[in-house]
ZABADREN-68349 format. One line per field, with one value per residue: x, y, z of N, C-alpha, C, O in turn. Coordinates in steps of 0.2 Angstrom, whole numbers, plus 5000, padded with zeros to 4 digits. Example, Ala and Ser with C-alpha at 12.3 -4.5 7.8 and 13.67 -1.06 7.14 Angstrom:
BEGIN
n_c1 <- c(5066, 5064)
n_c2 <- c(4972, 4989)
n_c3 <- c(5039, 5035)
ca_c1 <- c(5062, 5068)
ca_c2 <- c(4978, 4995)
ca_c3 <- c(5039, 5036)
c_c1 <- c(5066, 5064)
c_c2 <- c(4984, 5000)
c_c3 <- c(5039, 5039)
o_c1 <- c(5071, 5067)
o_c2 <- c(4983, 5006)
o_c3 <- c(5042, 5040)
END
This chain:
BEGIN
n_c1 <- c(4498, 4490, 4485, 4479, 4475, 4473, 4465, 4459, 4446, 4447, 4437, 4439, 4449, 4450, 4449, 4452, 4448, 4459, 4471, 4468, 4468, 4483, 4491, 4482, 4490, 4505, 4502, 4500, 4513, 4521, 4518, 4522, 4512, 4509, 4521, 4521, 4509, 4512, 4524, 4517, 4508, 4510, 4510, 4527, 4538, 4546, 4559, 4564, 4560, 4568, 4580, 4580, 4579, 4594, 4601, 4600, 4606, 4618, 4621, 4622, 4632, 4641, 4642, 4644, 4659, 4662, 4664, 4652, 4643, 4631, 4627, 4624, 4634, 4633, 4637, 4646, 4638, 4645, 4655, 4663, 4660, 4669, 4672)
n_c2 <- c(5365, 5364, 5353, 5349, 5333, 5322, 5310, 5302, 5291, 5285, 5282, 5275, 5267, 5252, 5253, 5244, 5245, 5244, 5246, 5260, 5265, 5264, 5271, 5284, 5285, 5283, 5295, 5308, 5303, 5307, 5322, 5325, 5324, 5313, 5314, 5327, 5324, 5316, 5322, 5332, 5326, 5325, 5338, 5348, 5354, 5373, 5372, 5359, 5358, 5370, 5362, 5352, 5356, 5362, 5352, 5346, 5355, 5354, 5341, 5343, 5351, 5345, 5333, 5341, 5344, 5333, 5331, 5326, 5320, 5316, 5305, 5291, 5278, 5262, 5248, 5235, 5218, 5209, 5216, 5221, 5209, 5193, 5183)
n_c3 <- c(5425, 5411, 5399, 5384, 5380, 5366, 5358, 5344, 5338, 5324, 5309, 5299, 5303, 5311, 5331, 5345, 5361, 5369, 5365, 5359, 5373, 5375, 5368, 5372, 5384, 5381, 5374, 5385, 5392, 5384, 5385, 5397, 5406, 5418, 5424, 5430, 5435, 5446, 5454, 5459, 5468, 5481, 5494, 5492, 5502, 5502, 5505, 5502, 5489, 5484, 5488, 5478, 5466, 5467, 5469, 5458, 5449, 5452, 5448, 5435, 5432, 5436, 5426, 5415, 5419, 5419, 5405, 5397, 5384, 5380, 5379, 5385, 5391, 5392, 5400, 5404, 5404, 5413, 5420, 5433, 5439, 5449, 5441)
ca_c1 <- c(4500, 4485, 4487, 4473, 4480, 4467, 4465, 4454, 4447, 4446, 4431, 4442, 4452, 4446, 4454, 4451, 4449, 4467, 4474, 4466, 4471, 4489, 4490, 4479, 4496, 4509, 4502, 4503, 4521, 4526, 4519, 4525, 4507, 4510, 4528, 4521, 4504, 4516, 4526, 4511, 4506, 4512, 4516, 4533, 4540, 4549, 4565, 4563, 4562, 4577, 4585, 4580, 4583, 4600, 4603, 4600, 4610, 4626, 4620, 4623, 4636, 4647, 4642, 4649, 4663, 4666, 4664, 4646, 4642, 4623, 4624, 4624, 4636, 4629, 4641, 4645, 4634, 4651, 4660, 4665, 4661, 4675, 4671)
ca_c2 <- c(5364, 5365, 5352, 5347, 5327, 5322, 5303, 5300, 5287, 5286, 5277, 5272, 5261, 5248, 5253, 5240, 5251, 5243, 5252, 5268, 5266, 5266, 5278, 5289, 5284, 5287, 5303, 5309, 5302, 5314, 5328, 5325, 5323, 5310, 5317, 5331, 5323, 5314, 5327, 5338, 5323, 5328, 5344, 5349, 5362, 5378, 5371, 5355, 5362, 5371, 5357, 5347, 5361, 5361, 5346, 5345, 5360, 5351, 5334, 5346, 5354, 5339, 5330, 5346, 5345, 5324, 5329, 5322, 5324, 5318, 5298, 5284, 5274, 5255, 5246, 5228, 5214, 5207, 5221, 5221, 5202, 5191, 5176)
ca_c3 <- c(5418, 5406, 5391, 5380, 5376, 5362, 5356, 5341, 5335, 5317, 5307, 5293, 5306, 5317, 5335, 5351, 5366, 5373, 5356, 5361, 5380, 5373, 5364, 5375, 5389, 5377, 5372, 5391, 5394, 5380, 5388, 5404, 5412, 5422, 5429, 5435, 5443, 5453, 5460, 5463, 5471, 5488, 5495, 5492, 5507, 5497, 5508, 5498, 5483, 5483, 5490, 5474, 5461, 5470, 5467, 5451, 5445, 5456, 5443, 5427, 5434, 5437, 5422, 5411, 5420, 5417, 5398, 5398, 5379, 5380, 5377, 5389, 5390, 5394, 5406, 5401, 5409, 5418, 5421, 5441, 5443, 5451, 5437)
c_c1 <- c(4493, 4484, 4480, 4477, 4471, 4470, 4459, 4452, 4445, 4439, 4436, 4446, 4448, 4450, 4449, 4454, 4454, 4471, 4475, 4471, 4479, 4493, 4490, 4488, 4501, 4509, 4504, 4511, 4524, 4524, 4520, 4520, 4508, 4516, 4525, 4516, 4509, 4522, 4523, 4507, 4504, 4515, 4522, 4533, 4544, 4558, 4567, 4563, 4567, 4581, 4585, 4581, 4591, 4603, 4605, 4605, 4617, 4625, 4625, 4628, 4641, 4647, 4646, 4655, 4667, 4665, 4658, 4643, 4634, 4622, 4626, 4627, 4635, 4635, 4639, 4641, 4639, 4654, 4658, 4664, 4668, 4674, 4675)
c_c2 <- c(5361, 5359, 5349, 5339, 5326, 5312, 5300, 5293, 5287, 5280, 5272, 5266, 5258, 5249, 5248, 5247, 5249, 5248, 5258, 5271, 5268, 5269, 5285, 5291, 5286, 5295, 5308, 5308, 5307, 5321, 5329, 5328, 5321, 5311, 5322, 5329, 5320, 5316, 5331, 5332, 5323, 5333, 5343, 5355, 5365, 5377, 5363, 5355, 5366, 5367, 5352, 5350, 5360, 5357, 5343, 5349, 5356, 5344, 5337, 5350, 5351, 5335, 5335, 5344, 5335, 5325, 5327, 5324, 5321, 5311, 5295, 5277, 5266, 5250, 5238, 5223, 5211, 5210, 5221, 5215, 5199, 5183, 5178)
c_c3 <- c(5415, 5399, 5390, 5377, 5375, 5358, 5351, 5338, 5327, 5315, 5302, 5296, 5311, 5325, 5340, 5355, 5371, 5369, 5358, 5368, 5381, 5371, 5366, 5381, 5387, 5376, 5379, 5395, 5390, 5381, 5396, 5411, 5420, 5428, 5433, 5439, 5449, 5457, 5459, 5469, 5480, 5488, 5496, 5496, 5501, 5499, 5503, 5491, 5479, 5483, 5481, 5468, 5462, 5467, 5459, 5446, 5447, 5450, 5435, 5427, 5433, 5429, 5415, 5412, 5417, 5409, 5395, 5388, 5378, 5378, 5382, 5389, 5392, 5397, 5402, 5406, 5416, 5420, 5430, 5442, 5444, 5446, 5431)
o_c1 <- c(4492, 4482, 4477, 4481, 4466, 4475, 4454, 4456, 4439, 4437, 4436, 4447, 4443, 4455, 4443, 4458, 4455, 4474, 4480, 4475, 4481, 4499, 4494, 4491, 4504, 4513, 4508, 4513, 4528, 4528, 4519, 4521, 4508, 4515, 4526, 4517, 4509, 4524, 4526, 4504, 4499, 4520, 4524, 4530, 4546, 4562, 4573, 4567, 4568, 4586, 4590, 4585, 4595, 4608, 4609, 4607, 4622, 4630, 4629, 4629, 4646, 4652, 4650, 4659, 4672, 4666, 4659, 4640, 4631, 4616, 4632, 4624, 4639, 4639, 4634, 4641, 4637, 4658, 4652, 4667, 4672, 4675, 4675)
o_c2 <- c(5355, 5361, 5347, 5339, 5326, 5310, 5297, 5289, 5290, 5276, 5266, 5261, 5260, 5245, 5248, 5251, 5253, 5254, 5261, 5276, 5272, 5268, 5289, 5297, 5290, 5300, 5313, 5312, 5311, 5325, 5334, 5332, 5325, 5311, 5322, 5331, 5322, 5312, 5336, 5334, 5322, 5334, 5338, 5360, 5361, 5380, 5363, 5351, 5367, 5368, 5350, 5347, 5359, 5357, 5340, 5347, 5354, 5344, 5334, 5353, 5352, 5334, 5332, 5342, 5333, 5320, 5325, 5329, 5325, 5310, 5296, 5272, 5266, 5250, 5236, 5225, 5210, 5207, 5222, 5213, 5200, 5177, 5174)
o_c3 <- c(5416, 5393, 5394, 5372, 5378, 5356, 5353, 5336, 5326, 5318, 5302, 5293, 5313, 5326, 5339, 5355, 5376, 5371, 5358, 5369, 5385, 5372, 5365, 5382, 5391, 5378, 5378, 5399, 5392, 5380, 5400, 5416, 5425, 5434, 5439, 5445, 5454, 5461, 5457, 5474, 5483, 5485, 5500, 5494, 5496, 5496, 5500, 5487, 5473, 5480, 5479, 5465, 5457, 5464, 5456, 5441, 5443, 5446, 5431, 5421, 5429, 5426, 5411, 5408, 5414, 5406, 5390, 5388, 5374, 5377, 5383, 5388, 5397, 5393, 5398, 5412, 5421, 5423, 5432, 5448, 5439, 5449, 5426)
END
């Protein structure tokens, strides 16, 4: 995967090189640099790779099936304690 991620600095702004750095990290989070260096990180066997495809189709599969309409429902902070 190929991406050109670009971070300029402007004259007209004053950026600090934390600024930049930030920016520069974000901008990679959004193209899902990062995600994929770290699984090319280590080889993945092609038995492994099915297995995790698999898995994942069985994920979206199920969640169709629970009705899953695409938001996350946030669980209460006490819900299951015995207080």
């Amino acid at each position: 995967m190929a991406v050109n991620v670009r971070v300029e600095a402007r004259p007209d702004r004053r950026h600090d090189v934390a600024g930049l750095l930030k920016r520069f990290k974000r901008a990679m989070q959004d193209y899902g640099v990062m995600h994929d260096y770290t699984r090319h990180a280590f080889y993945e066997k092609p038995c492994e790779k099915r297995n995790r495809k698999r898995r994942a189709a069985e994920a979206v599969r199920q969640m169709a099936q629970e009705g899953f309409d695409g938001k996350v429902k946030a669980k209460k902070k006490w819900e299951g304690s015995d207080e």
